[in-house]
C-alpha positions as semicolon CSV with decimal commas, in nm:
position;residue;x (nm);y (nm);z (nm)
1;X;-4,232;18,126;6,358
2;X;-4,137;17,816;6,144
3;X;-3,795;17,648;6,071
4;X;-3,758;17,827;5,790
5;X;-3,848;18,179;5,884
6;X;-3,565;18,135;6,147
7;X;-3,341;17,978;5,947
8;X;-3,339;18,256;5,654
9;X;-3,043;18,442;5,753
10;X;-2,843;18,101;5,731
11;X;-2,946;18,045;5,415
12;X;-2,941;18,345;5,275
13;X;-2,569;18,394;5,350
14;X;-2,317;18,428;5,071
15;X;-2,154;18,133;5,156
16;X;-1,893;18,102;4,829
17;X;-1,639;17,922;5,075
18;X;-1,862;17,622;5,124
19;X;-1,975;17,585;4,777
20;X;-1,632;17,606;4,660
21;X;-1,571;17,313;4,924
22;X;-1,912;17,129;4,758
23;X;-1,795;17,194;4,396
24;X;-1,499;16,991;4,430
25;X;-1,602;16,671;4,568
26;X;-1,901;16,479;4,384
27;X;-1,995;16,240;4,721
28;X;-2,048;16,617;4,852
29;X;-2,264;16,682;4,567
30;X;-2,506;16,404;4,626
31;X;-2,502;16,420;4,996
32;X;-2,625;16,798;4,943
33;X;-2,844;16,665;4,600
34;X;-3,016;16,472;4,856
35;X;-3,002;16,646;5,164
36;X;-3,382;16,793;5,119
37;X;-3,533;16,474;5,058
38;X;-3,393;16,336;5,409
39;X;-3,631;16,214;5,693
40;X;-3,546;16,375;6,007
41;X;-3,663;16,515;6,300
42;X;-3,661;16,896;6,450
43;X;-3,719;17,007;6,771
44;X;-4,049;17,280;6,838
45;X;-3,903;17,616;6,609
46;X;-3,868;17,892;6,810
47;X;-4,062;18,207;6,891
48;X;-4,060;18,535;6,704
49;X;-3,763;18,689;6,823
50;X;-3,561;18,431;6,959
51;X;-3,217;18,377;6,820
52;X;-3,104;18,008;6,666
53;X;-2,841;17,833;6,851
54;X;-2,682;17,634;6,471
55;X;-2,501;17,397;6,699
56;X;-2,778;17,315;6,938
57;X;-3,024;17,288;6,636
58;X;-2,802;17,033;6,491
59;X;-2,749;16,810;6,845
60;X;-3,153;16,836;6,901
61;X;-3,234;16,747;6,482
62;X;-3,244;16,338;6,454
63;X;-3,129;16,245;6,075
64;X;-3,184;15,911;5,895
65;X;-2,839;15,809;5,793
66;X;-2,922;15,496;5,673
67;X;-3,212;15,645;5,442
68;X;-2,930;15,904;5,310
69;X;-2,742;15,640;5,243
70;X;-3,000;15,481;5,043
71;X;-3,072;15,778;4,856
72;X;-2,747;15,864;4,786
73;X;-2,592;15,553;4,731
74;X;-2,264;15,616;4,934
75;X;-2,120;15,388;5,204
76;X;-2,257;15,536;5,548
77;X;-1,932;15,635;5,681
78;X;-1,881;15,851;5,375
79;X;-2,247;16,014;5,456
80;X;-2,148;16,054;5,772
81;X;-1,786;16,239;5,655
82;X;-1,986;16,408;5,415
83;X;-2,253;16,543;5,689
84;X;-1,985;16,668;5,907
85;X;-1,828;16,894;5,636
86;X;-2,171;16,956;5,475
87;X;-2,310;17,124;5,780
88;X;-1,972;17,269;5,942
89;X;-1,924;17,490;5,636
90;X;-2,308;17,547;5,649
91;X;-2,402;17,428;5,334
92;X;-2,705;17,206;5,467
93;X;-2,905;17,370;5,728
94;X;-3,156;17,138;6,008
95;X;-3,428;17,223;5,832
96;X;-3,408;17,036;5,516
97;X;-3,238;17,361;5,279
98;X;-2,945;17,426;5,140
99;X;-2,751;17,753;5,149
100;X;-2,861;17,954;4,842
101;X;-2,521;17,954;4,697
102;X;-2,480;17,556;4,750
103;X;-2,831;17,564;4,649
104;X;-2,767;17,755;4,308
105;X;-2,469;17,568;4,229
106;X;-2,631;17,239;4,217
107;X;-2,904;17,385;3,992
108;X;-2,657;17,500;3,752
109;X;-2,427;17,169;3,794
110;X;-2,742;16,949;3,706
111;X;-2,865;17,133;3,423
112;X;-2,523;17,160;3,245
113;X;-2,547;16,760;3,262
114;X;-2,870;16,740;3,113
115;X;-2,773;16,959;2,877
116;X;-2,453;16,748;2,790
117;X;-2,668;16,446;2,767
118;X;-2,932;16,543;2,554
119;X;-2,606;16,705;2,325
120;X;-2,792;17,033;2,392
121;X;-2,585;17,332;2,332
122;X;-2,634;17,695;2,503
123;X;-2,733;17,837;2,210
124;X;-3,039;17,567;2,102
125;X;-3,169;17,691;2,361
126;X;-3,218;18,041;2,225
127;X;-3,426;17,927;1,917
């Protein structure tokens, strides 16, 4: 089994409370944006059958803060503020992905920019 076979039931959850929490701040937007793109380090995933321990995941999974940083281009201790309320409320799981909700929201959230940028509206896009 890989990370991400055992981590499907996290991030398949309907997780509407954290996504509200990720909709409302914009640091908590890029911290998630990013989140996938963030070096880090898992422990061995485990074997068929055996249940995932979120919490001792996390204190076993080494993250590059400093990289996040970078990528993000927040102030550390508001990646690691970010982190803490990014992974209580599950929204970011060890592995690298996002709760599908999160997930979906930042989807929609980017291409509504694009769309304001390029002066797109909805229905160009029908044409």
């Amino acid at each position: 089994m890989n990370w991400s076979e055992a981590l499907l039931p996290s991030r398949a959850a309907n997780n509407f409370h954290g996504a509200a929490l990720l909709a409302q701040s914009q640091n908590l937007m890029r911290l998630a944006a990013a989140w996938p793109m963030v070096k880090r380090t898992l422990p061995h995933p485990p074997r068929p059958g055996e249940e995932v321990d979120l919490e001792k995941l996390w204190k076993a999974t080494k993250i590059d803060f400093p990289g996040w940083a970078e990528l993000t281009q927040l102030h550390p201790v508001a990646v690691m503020e970010g982190f803490k309320v990014l992974k209580g409320t599950q929204v970011i799981l060890p592995d690298g992905s996002l709760n599908h909700v999160a997930e979906t929201l930042l989807q929609k959230q980017a291409a509504g920019k694009f769309m304001a940028e390029m002066n797109i509206k909805p229905g160009d896009l029908r044409r």
